[in-house]
C-alpha positions in Angstrom: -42.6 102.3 -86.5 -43.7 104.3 -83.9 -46.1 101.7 -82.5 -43.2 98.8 -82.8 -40.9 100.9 -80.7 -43.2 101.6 -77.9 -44.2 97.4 -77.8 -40.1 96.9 -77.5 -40.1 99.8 -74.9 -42.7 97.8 -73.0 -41.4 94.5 -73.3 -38.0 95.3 -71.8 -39.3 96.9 -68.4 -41.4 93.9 -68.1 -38.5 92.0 -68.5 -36.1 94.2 -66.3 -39.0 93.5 -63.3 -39.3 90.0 -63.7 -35.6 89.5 -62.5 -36.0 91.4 -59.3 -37.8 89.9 -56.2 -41.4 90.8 -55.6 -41.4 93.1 -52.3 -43.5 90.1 -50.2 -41.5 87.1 -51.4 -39.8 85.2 -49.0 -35.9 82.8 -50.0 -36.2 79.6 -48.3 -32.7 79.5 -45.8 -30.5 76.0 -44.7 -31.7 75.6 -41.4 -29.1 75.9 -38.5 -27.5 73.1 -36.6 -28.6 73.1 -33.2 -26.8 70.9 -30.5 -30.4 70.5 -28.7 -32.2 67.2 -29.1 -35.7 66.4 -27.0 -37.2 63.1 -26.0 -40.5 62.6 -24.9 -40.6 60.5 -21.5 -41.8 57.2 -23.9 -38.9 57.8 -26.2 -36.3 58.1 -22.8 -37.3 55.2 -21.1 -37.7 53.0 -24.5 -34.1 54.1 -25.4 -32.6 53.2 -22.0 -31.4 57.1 -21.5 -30.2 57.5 -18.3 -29.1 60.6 -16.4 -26.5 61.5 -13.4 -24.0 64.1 -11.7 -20.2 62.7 -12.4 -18.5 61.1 -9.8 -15.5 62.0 -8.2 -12.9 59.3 -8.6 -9.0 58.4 -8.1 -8.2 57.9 -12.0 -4.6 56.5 -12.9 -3.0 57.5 -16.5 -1.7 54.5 -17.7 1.4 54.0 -19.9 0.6 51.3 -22.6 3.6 49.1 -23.2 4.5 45.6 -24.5 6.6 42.3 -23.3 6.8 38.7 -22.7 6.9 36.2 -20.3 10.0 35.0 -18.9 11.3 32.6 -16.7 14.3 34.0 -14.0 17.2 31.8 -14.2 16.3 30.2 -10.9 13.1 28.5 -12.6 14.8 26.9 -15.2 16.5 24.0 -15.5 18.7 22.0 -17.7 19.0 17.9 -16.9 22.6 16.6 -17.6 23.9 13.2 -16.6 28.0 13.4 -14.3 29.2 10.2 -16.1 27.8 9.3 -19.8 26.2 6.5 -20.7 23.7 5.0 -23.1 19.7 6.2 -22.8 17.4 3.2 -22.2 14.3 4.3 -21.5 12.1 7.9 -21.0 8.6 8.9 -21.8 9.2 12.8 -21.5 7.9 15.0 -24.4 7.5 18.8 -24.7 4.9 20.3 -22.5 4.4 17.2 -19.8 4.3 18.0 -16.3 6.5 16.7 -13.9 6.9 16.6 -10.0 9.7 17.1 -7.6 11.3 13.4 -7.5 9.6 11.9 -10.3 11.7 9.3 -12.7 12.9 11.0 -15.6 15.1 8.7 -17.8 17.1 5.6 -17.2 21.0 5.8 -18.4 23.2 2.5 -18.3 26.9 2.2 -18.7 29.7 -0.1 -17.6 31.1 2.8 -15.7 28.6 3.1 -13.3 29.5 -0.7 -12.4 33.1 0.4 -11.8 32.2 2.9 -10.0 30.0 0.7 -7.6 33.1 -1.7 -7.4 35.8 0.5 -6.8 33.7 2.2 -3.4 33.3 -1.5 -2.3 37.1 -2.2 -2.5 37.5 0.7 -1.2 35.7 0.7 2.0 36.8 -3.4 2.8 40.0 -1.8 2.2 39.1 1.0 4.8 38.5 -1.5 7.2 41.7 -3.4 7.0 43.8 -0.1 7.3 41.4 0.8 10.2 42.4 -2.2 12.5 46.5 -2.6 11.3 46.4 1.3 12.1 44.9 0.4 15.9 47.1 -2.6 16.1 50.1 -0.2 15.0 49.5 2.6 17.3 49.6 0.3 20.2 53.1 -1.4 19.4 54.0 2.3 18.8 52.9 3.0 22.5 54.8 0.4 23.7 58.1 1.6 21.8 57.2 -2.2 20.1 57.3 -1.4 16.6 59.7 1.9 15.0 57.5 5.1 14.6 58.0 5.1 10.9 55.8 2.3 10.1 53.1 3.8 12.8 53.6 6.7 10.8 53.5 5.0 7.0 50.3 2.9 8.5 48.7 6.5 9.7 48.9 7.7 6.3 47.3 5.1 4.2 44.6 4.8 6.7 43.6 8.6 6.2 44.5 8.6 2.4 42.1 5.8 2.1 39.2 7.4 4.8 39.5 10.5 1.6 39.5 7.8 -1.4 35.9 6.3 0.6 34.8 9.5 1.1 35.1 11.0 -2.6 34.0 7.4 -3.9 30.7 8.4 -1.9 30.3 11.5 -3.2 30.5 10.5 -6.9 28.0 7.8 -5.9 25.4 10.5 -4.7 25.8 12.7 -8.2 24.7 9.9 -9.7 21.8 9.1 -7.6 22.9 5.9 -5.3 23.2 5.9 -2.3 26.3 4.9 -0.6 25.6 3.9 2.9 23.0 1.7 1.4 24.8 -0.4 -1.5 26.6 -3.3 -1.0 27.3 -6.5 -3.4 24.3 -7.6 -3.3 22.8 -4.9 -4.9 25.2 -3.6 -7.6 23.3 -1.9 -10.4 24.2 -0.9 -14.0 21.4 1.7 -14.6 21.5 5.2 -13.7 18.3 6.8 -12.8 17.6 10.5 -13.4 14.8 12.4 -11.3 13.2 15.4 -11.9 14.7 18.6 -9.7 11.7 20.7 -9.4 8.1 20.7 -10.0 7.2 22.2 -13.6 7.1 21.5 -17.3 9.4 20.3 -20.0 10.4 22.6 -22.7 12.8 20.6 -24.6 13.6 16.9 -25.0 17.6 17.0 -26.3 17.9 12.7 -26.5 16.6 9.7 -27.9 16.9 6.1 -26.8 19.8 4.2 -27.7 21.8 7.7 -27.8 25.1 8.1 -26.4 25.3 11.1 -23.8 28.3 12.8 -22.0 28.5 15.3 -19.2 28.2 18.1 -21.2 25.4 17.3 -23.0 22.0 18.6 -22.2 19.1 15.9 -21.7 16.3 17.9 -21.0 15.2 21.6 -20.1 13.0 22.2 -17.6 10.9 25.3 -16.3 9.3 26.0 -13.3 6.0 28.4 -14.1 5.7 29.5 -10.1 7.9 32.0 -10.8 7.5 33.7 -14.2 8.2 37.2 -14.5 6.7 39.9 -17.0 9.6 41.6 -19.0 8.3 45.2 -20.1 10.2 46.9 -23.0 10.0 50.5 -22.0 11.0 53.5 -24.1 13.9 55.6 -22.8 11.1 59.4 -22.9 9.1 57.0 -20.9 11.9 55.6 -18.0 11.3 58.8 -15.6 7.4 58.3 -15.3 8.4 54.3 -13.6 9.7 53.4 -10.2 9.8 50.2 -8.0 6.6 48.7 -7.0 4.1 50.7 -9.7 0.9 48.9 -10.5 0.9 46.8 -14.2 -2.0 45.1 -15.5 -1.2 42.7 -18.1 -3.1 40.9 -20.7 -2.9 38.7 -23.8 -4.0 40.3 -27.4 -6.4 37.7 -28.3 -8.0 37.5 -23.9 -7.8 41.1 -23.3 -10.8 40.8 -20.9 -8.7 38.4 -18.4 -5.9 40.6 -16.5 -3.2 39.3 -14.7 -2.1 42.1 -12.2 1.2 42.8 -10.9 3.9 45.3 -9.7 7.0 46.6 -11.1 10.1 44.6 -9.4 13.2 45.5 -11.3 14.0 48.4 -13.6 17.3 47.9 -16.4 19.9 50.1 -16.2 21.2 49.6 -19.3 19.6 51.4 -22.8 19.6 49.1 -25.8 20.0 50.2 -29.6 16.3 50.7 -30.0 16.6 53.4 -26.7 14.3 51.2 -24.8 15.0 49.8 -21.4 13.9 46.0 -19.6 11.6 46.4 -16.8 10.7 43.1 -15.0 7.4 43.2 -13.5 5.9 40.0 -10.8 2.3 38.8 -11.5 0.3 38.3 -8.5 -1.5 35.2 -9.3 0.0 32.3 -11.1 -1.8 31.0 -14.4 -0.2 27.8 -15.7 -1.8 29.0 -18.9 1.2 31.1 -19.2 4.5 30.1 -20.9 8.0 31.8 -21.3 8.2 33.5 -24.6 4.7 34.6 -24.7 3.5 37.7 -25.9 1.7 40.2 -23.4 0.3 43.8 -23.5 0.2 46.1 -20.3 -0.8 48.7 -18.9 1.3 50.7 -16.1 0.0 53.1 -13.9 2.0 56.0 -13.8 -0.2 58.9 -12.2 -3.2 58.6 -10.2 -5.5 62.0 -9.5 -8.6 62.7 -8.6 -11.2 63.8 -10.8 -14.7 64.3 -11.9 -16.0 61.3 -14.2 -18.1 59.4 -16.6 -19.0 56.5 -17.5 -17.3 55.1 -20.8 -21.2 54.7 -22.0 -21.5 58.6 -21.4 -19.2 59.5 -23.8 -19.5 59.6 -27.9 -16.8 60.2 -30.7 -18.6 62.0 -33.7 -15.8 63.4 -36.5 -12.5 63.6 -34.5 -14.1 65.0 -31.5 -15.8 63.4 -27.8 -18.7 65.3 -26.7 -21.2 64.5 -23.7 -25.0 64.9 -23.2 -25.7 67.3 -20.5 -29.6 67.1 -19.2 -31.8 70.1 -19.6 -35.4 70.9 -18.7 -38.2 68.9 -20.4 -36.4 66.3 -21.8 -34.0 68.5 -23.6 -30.4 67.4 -24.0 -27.6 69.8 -25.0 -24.6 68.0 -26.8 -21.4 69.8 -25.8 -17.7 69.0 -26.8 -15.8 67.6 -23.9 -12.2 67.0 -23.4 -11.3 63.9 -21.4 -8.2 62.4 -19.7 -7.4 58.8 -18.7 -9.8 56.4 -18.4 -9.6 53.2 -16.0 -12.3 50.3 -14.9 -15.0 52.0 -17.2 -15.0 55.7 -16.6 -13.3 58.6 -17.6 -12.2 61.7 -16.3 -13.3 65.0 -17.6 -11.3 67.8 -17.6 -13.0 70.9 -16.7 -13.4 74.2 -19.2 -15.4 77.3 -19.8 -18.3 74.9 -20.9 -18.3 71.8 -18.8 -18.9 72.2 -15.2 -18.7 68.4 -13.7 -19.5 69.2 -10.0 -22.7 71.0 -11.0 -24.1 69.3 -14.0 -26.5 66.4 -14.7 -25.4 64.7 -17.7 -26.6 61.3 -19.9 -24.5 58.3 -18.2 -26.2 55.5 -20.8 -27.5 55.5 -23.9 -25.7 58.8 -25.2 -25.6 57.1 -28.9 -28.6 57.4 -29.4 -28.7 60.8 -29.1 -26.4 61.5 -31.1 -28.0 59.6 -33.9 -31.4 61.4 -33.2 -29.5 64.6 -33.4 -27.7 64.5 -36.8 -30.8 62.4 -38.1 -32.6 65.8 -37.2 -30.0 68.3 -38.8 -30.0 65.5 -42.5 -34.5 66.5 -42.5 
């Protein structure tokens, strides 16, 4: 018994020294995440890594906004006819382009006939009452005739000069011209021509249809003249004023840019608390309608800062952080916090850490060090 107790006795201290750690053991440990990476000179040149100081530029903060083109009331136009009459004949369909002058449609109608006839009579008419009101005047001089029918003779010579006159006019609106129509060349067909140069938006008729003066034949636009309509949100109104810079550009081209300048601000808030700000493209693009959709930027501050290049600057988690250059090859990733960014760089702003003016830092290729880095801290 004696001999069984001492084997237990034994047993358990060789148990109770098993579970402690022998005095020269060593616990292996996670190893640290470092923020250093190094590139031999083969590795920086394969990987295109190339260093600079940051620049010192004028960067503008933009406002991001949306609109669509518009045409001003001046640029559009819709075709009507001054008397009605019957279509005959037109070729125009949506989206053709037209010149100043160029034949539109053909309209014919009895009235226009009338209307020829009754400026004919008229003016023979003019011509009698211009020589009995010559012939009267002179018996009137010579106390040969009574002054009341030198007087009744006056008056239907200048009613008839204002019949002539208003005849001519109506003969204009409707595209003849009076000082070169006589009977020989009475027509039945009105001709429409097109008022400016620009496209058709809408085609309103048919041939054979019956139109009136009221009715609308055609619509017109002139693209010359197309503004940019911003919508602007009210919190936003006090950064704008007359003659800011706007680059616009289409969702599906956002590499073309059409630049421009704030012309117009509205005045008036609608339900949505936004505000209409008209904006003039400096370049025409007959690629662009009314109605289209546009995105833009407006510049609403410009300062001047210390910057990168776009290429300089990687987004790991929810965080940007730069390379800055070190001896040997060595690169030191370092949080950065950055402002606006416009034609490809971006400015930096300043802290405890970052020190633009001083610093060299990795303008291309900074990717790839990032993906060497956190490749090194996975091993």
């Amino acid at each position: 018994m004696k001999k069984l107790s001492y084997i237990c006795f034994v047993t358990a201290m060789l148990a109770g020294c098993s579970s402690e750690q022998p005095a020269g053991s060593t616990v292996s440990e996670k190893p640290q995440e470092t923020n250093l990476v190094q590139l031999t000179p083969a590795q920086i040149k394969n990987a295109g890594v190339v260093t600079g100081k940051a620049e010192l530029k004028k960067i503008a903060s933009v406002l991001q906004v949306n609109g669509v083109m518009e045409a001003p009331p001046q640029s559009m136009v819709s075709v009507s006819v001054p008397l009605g009459g019957y279509l005959k004949k037109t070729s125009l369909l949506p989206g053709m382009h037209l010149k100043k002058g160029q034949l539109m449609a053909e309209l014919e109608d009895q009235a226009y006939i009338q209307l020829q006839q009754d400026f004919l009579t008229a003016k023979a008419r003019l011509g009698y009452l211009s020589r009995e009101y010559t012939r009267q005047r002179e018996l009137n001089q010579s106390k040969a005739t009574s002054d009341k029918v030198y007087q009744q003779t006056q008056s239907e010579y200048q009613s008839q000069q204002v019949l002539l006159k208003a005849l001519s006019e109506k003969l204009r609106m409707v595209g003849i011209n009076p000082n070169r129509l006589t009977e020989n060349n009475l027509t039945r067909t009105l001709r429409l021509y097109s008022p400016i140069d620009g496209y058709v938006t809408k085609v309103n008729v048919n041939i054979g249809k019956y139109v009136v003066p009221t009715d609308v034949l055609f619509d017109l636009v002139d693209p010359r003249d197309l503004h940019l309509m911003l919508t602007v949100f009210e919190k936003d109104l006090d950064k704008l004023e007359i003659g800011q810079r706007v680059v616009a550009y289409r969702a599906n081209q956002p590499e073309k840019k059409y630049p421009g300048k704030i012309i117009y601000i509205g005045k008036d808030v609608t339900d949505d608390r936004a505000v209409e700000v008209h904006c003039h493209l400096e370049k025409e693009d007959p690629s662009l309608v009314p109605g289209m959709f546009m995105n833009a930027e407006i510049e609403v501050q410009i300062k001047e800062a210390y910057t990168l290049p776009e290429d300089a600057i990687v987004r790991y988690g929810n965080k940007q952080y730069i390379f800055a250059a070190r001896d040997s090859g060595v690169f030191e990733m370092m949080e950065a916090q950055t402002a606006a960014s416009e034609h490809g760089f971006t400015a930096l702003v300043p802290g405890q850490t970052i020190n633009p003016e001083n610093q060299t830092y990795v303008t291309r290729s900074a990717y790839t060090l990032l993906m060497k880095l956190k490749n090194k801290e996975e091993e």
